[in-house]
N, C-alpha and C positions, 0 to 999 in steps of 0.2 A: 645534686639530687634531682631525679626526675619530677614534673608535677603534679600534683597529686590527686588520684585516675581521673576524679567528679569534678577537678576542674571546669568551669565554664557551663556547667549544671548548674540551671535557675529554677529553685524551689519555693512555694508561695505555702505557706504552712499555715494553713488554719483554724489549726486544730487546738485542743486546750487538754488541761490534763498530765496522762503518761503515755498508753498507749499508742497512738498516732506520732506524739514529740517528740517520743523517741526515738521512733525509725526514722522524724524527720534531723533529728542530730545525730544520726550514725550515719546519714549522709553526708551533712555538715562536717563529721568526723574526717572525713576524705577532699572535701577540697569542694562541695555542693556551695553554692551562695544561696543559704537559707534565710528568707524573709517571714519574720512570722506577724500574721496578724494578729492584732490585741481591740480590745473594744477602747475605746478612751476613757481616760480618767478611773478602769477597773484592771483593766489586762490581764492575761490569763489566770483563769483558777489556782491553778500553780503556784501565784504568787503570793496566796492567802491558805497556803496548805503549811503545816509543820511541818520535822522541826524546825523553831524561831531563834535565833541567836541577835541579839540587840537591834528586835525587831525586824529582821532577815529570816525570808526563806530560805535554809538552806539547801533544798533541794532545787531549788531553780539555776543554782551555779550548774551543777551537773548537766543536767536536762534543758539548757538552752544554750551554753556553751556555744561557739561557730555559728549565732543566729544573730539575725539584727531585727530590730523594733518598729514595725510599723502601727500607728493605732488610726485605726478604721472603723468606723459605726455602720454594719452592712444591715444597720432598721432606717437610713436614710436615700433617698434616691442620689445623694451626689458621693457618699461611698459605695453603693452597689458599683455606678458607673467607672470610679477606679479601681475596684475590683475588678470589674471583666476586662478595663485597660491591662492592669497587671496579667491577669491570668493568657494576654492575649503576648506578652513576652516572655513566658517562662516555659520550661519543661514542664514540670510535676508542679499537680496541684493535690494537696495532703487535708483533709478534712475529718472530723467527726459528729458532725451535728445530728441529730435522729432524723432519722432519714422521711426527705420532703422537706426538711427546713431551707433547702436550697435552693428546690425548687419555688419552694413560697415567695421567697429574697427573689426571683429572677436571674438566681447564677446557678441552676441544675445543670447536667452534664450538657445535655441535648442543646443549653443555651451555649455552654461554653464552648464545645468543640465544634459549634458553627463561624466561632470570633476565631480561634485556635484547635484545627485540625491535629494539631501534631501532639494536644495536650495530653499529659496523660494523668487521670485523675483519680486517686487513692481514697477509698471511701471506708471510713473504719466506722461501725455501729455496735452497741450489742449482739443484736442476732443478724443483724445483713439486712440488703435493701430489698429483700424479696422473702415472704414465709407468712404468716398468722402472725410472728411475733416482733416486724418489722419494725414496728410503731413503739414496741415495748422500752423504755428507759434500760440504759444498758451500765454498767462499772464493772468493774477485774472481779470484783469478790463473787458478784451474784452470779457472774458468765461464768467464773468457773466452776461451782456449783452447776450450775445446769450443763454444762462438761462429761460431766460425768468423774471428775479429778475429784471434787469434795469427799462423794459418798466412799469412796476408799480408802481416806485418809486416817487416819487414827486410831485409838485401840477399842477393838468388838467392843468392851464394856464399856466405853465413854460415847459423846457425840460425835460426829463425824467434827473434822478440823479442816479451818481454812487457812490459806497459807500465809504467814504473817506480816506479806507486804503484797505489792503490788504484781504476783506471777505474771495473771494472762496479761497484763496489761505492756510488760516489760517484751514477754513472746510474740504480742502480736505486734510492737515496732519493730522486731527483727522481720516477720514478713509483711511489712512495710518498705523497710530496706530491699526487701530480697524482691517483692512488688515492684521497686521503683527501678533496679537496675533490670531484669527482666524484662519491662515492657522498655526500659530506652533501648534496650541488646535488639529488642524485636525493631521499633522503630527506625533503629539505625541502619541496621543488614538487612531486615526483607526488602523487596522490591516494590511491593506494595506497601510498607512498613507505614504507620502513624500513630497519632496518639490513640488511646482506648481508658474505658475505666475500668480499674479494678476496685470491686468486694468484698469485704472481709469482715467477718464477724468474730469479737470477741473471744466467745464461746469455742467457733471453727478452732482458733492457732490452739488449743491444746488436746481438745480431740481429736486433732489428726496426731496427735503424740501418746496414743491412745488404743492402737491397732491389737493390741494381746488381748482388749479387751471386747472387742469388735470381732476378732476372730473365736476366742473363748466362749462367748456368747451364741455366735454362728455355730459353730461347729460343733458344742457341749452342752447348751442350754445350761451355760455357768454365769450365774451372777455373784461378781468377785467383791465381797464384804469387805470390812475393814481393816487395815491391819496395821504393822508399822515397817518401816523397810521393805526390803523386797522380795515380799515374801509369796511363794506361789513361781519364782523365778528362779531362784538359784539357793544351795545352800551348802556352805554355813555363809548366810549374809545376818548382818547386822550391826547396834550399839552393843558396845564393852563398855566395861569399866577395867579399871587397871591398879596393879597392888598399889598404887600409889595417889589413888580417887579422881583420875582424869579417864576421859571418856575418848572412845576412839572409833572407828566406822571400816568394820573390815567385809570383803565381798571376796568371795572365789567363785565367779563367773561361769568359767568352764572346769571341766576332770583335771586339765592340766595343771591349773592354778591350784587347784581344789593339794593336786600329789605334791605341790611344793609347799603348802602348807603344815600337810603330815610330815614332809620331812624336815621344817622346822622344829615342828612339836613332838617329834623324835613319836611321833605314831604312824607309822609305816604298817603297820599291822593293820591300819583302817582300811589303808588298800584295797585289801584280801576280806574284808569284809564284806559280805550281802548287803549288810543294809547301808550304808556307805560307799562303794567304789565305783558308784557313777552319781551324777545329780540327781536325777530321776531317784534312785534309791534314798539319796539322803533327803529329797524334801520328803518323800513318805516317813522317815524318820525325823526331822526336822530338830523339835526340841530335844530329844536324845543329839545329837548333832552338833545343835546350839549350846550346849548345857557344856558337851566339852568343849568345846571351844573357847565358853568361857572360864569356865575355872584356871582353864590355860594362861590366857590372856589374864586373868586375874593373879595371877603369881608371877609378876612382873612389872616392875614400873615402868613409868611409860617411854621413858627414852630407851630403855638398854630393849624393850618392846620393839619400837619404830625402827630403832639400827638391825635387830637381828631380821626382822621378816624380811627389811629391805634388800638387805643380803639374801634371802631367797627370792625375792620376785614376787613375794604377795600384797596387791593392793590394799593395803592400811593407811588412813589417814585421822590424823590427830583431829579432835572438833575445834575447830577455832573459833576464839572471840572476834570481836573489831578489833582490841586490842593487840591478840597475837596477833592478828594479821596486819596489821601496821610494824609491827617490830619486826616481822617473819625476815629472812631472806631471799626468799625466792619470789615474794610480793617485792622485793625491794629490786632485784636482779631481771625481773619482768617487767621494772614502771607502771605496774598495776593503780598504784598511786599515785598522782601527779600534783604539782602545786600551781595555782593558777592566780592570778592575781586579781582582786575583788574591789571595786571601788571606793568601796566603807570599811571591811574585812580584814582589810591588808589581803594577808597569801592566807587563799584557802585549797584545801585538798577536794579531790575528786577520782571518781574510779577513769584509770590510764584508757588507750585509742586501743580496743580490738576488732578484726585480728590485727598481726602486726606484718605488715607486703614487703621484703627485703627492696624492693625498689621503688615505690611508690605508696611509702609508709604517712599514714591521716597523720593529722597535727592539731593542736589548740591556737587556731588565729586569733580570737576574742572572748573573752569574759563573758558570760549571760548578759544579757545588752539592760539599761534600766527603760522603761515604758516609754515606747514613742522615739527613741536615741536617736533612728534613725528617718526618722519622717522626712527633712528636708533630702537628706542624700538621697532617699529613696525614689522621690517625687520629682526631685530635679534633673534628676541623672535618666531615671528609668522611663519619666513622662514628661518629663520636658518644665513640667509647672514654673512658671516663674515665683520667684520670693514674696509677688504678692497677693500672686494667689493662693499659694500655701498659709499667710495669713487670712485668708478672707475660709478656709475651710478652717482654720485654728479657733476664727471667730464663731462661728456655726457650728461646731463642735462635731463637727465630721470626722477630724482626726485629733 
């Protein structure tokens, strides 16, 4: 098996949270040697977040995975100074502090890429490091809210809804990820190539996913209220229910998907209908639309449901629990799941390495590391520190 791409990729992760840690362990996913900083004696937020299982975070298995443990106190001058040592031997430097905190510390960018040219440094905040609202305290719920994603969500007659974990937070480590391999592609092949910092706000990673409404707005002066599914896109979209009281999520996308659906439901006459035989037509008719579709779907339990539309080609999927999807087969056939081994835990699960590269497929080299694990390897190896001065910063409470 070849190595795996990020190989030889040194990433200094300083960040806390989901956000940032996770674009920094999608790296890690690939073969990154991801170093994360922790304060002493606290370490990351993360690891005083639920859910607890006999006093364990569970989510820190997932979301540190392929990292290892350095704690650093960057309110003291003899951490800052191993700080800008580290930062001056790695690739990527990964951050989320509100912006200016780093500069305050003495390791803003301007400091750093005078120590390391080649550095490339990833700055995640609420709204970004430039605007009115820079300074602003930033988290996933409230950035998506100001997104523009909240005020859409839900039905006309209730409040708008946010979404029940962590979205932007999760979106915006993927471009994170997509951040870090991006500026190394630039770094490596231009000819003038070096490190750079990249900005990213919160808020940005799901408004740019966002464009129907950017152009709607341009084009229409339409401000697109609340609703559920997706509605105002395509129709017949939506939740059913099923003769047999399970719920299921069907879409027909385009006219073509749309005619394999009527000749499931043996309505072929929709066709030839006005208000039906294009999308355009049927969202103007929408709930006449919705209404047959469901009663349809409704006179059908839900597997002899799943097998026959499948046999046409219409996107239908059953809503699954945690539960179904741990039993599922295709979660089981994909390694969606994976089992990892925890050092209090026994074997705990986690979600599987995507995507998955036929030749240079990511791996789980390490468990979530426990606070500081790796202080001495780190120090020894990466800066030379002898054993007893690693004590003499243990005593001072540096690391």
């Amino acid at each position: 098996m070849s190595k795996p791409p990020l190989q030889g990729v040194k990433v200094l992760d300083a960040s806390t949270m989901i956000a940032a840690p996770f674009g920094a362990v999608l790296l890690g996913d690939f073969g990154a040697e991801v170093i994360k900083v922790e304060m002493p004696g606290k370490g990351d937020t993360l690891r005083h977040v639920g859910p607890f299982h006999q006093n364990e975070p569970l989510r820190w298995s997932g979301l540190s995975r392929n990292k290892k443990s350095l704690t650093l106190d960057l309110h003291k001058p003899e951490g800052v100074d191993l700080f800008k040592r580290l930062a001056e031997k790695v690739d990527i430097l990964i951050e989320n502090f509100r912006p200016g905190t780093l500069e305050k510390w003495g390791i803003g960018y301007q400091v750093l890429k005078e120590i390391n040219p080649d550095l490339i440094m990833i700055r995640v905040s609420g709204y970004g490091q430039t605007g009115p609202y820079r300074s602003k305290a930033g988290f996933g719920t409230p950035a998506t809210a100001f997104s523009g994603f909240t005020y859409i969500q839900g039905f006309p007659d209730r409040h708008p809804v946010s979404p029940s974990f962590s979205l932007t937070d999760y979106i915006t480590g993927i471009y994170v990820a997509f951040a870090a391999v991006t500026s190394l592609y630039h770094r490596e092949t231009d000819a003038e190539g070096s490190g750079q910092m990249v900005d990213i706000g919160l808020y940005e990673s799901v408004f740019r996913m966002l464009e129907f409404l950017v152009a709607e707005y341009d084009q229409m002066g339409k401000v697109r209220e609340r609703s559920p599914g997706l509605s105002g896109h395509s129709s017949p979209a939506g939740t059913f229910i099923t003769k047999d009281g399970y719920w299921v999520v069907l879409v027909t996308s385009t006219d073509s998907t749309f005619n394999r659906l009527a000749k499931a439901m043996e309505r072929e006459d929709l066709l030839k209908d006005d208000k039906f035989y294009t999308n355009e037509a049927r969202l103007a008719n929408n709930e006449e639309m919705n209404r047959i579709v469901a009663d349809w779907i409704q006179s059908l339990p839900r597997e002899e449901l799943l097998d026959w539309l499948d046999g046409y080609g219409v996107p239908v999927s059953p809503i699954l629990s945690i539960q179904d999807i741990f039993e599922h087969p295709q979660f089981q056939a994909r390694e969606n799941i994976i089992e990892v081994e925890h050092p209090r835990l026994g074997k705990v699960k986690m979600p599987g390495i995507v995507p998955k590269f036929d030749k240079t497929p990511g791996n789980i080299r390490n468990a979530a590391p426990d606070l500081g694990e790796h202080n001495r390897e780190i120090l020894s190896t990466m800066l030379g520190l002898s054993s007893e001065e690693i004590k003499q910063l243990e005593r001072k409470k540096v690391i």
